[in-house]
Every structure is written in structure tokens, then in C-alpha cells.
C-alpha positions, -999 to +999 in steps of 0.1 A: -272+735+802-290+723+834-327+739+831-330+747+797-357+748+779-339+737+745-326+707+739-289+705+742-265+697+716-257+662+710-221+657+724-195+631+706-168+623+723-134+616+698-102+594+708-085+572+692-043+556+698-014+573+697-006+573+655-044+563+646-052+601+626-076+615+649-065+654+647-072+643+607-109+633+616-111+660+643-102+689+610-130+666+592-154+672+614-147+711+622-151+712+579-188+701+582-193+730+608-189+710+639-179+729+667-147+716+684-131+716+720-098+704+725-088+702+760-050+700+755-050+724+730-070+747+757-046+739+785-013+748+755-033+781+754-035+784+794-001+775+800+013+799+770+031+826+773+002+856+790-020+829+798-045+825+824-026+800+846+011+812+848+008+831+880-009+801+899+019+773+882+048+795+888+035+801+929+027+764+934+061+754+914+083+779+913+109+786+884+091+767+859+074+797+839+092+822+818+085+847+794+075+820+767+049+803+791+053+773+812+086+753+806+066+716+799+102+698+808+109+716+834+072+710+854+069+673+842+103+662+858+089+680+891+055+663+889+063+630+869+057+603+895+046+626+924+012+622+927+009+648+958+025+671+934+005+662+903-027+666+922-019+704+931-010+708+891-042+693+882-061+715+909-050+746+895-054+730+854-092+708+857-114+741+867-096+765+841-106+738+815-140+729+824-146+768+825-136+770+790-157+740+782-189+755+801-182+785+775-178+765+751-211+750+755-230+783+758-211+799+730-220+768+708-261+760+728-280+758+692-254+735+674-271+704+669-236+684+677-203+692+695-173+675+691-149+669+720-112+657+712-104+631+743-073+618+734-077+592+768-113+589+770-111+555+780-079+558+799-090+581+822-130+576+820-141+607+801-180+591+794-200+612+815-191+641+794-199+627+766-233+609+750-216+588+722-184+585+710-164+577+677-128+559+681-110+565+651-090+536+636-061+521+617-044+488+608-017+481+635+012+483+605-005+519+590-003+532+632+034+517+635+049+537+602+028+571+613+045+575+646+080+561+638+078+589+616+077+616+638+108+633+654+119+617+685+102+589+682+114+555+688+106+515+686+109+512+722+094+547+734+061+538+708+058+504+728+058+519+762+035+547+753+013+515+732+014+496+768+001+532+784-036+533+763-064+509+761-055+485+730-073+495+701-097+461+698-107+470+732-117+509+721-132+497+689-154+477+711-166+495+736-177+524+710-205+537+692-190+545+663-157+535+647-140+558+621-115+542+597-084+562+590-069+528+569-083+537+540-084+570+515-085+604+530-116+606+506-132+576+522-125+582+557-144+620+548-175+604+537-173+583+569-173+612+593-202+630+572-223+602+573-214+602+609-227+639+612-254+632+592-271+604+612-261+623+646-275+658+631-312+634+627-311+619+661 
């Protein structure tokens, strides 16, 4: 992008808590022709079975690829609170993903907006990538019912992984833009178009 004569496209940064609908508004925004990069879906692809980075995960920690890709249980429990451990993972993960991203951003140069899905964009400081971003949002009770829903999930595994990410008061605070998933899935549409809209003008 560095150099270029054309002016680069505008890129919004989307996160949002655990339960609070943001692959919903993510699909909302891909419908009005926003172009989307999802890091974790881009390092599922990596790590998959074929992909780019079995050959460097299973040297650096052995015995934890097979023939359907990288065994996610078996790598966290060697990684998971070894941070001389996690640092090699993420040295080997971090430049595979920010080549996609760099093609990414030439693939999509004449867009007038990207969209990048940062699930812990304020956990982990994901601003400089970004020029604005949009937290999407729900009543504490509608976020509660969503993830107790899902498989696996628990009252006392939701409050530790709640305890893990930046409140939500605090997100809807510190961003540019708030979506609210609270409402209709009609509603919360004309939200992110208008969001697109007044970007697309900027």
C-alpha cells in the first residue's frame, strides 16, 4: 500500500464479546460487497489438513499434525501456559497471516472499505491495523442465553472466558461505531448499511 498513488481503502476493524453476533454482522457486511479478512478463519485454513504451515508446526512440535491438519487439543495443551513455547507457535503463525492479509489488500486495492474480523482487537491492541472500528453489541441477558446455547458451554466456563475480554461498556466506549445486535435482524441490517454508507462517503 506504501507509495501508491491511489488512495487506499478505508479499513474497519470488527470485534465484539464472546455471544454479542459479530460473524452475523460480519455476513452483513460481506452482503453489501464488503470485502472480508478473517484472521482465524485464515489460520483454520493454514493449519488444515494440506495447509501451508503443517510442516513447520509438526518440526517445532512434533506429533501434533495428522492427516486431518493440526490436532488444536493436542498443540494447545503443549503451548497453553508456556509462553517460550507459544512464542515459537506464533513465529511460525503471525507472518503466514499477515502475508495473506498483504494479499488481501492488493487483491481487494480499489474497494473503497475492507472489513477485518478482530475478535480481540482490544485485547491484544489490533488499532494500528485498522482506521476505525465498529464493536458490535447486545444486552448482557440476549449475550448470556446465545452462548449457553452452544455445545460445551457452561455458566462457569462463560464467566471465565467474560473475565478474559475487555467488558463490553469499555469496547462500546472506546469505539467509532457501535452495531446493535439487540434488536431485529432487520434492524441491526440497516445499521451496518448505513455504516457502509457513511464510510463508502468518507
Amino acid at each position: 500500500m506504501n507509495g501508491t498513488a491511489t488512495k487506499k481503502p478505508l479499513i474497519l476493524g470488527l470485534t465484539g464479546s464472546i455471544g454479542m453476533g459479530k460473524s452475523t454482522v460480519a455476513a452483513m457486511f460481506q452482503e453489501l460487497d464488503v470485502p472480508l479478512f478473517d484472521a482465524d478463519a485464515e489460520v483454520r485454513r493454514l493449519q488444515a489438513a494440506g495447509g501451508d504451515l503443517l510442516p513447520a508446526i509438526e518440526e517445532a512440535f512434533p506429533g501434533t499434525t495428522g492427516p486431518h491438519g493440526v490436532d488444536r487439543d493436542a498443540l494447545g495443551t503443549l503451548v497453553f501456559g508456556d509462553p517460550q513455547k507459544l512464542a515459537v507457535l506464533e513465529g511460525i503463525v503471525h507472518p503466514a497471516v499477515a502475508k495473506a492479509r498483504a494479499a488481501f489488500m492488493e487483491q481487494h486495492a480499489n474497494a473503497p472499505i475492507v472489513l477485518f474480523d478482530i475478535p480481540l482487537l482490544f485485547e491484544k491492541g489490533g488499532f494500528a491495523a485498522v482506521d476505525h472500528v465498529a464493536v458490535v453489541s447486545a444486552p448482557a441477558e440476549a449475550q448470556r442465553e446465545r452462548v449457553l446455547a452452544r455445545p460445551d458451554m457452561t455458566p462457569a466456563k462463560f464467566e471465565k472466558i467474560l473475565k478474559l475480554q475487555v467488558p463490553d461498556k469499555e469496547k462500546r466506549a472506546r469505539a467509532d461505531t457501535v452495531i446493535d445486535t439487540g434488536q431485529s435482524l432487520e434492524a441491526t441490517r440497516a445499521e451496518v448499511a448505513a455504516v457502509v454508507a457513511r464510510l463508502s462517503a468518507a
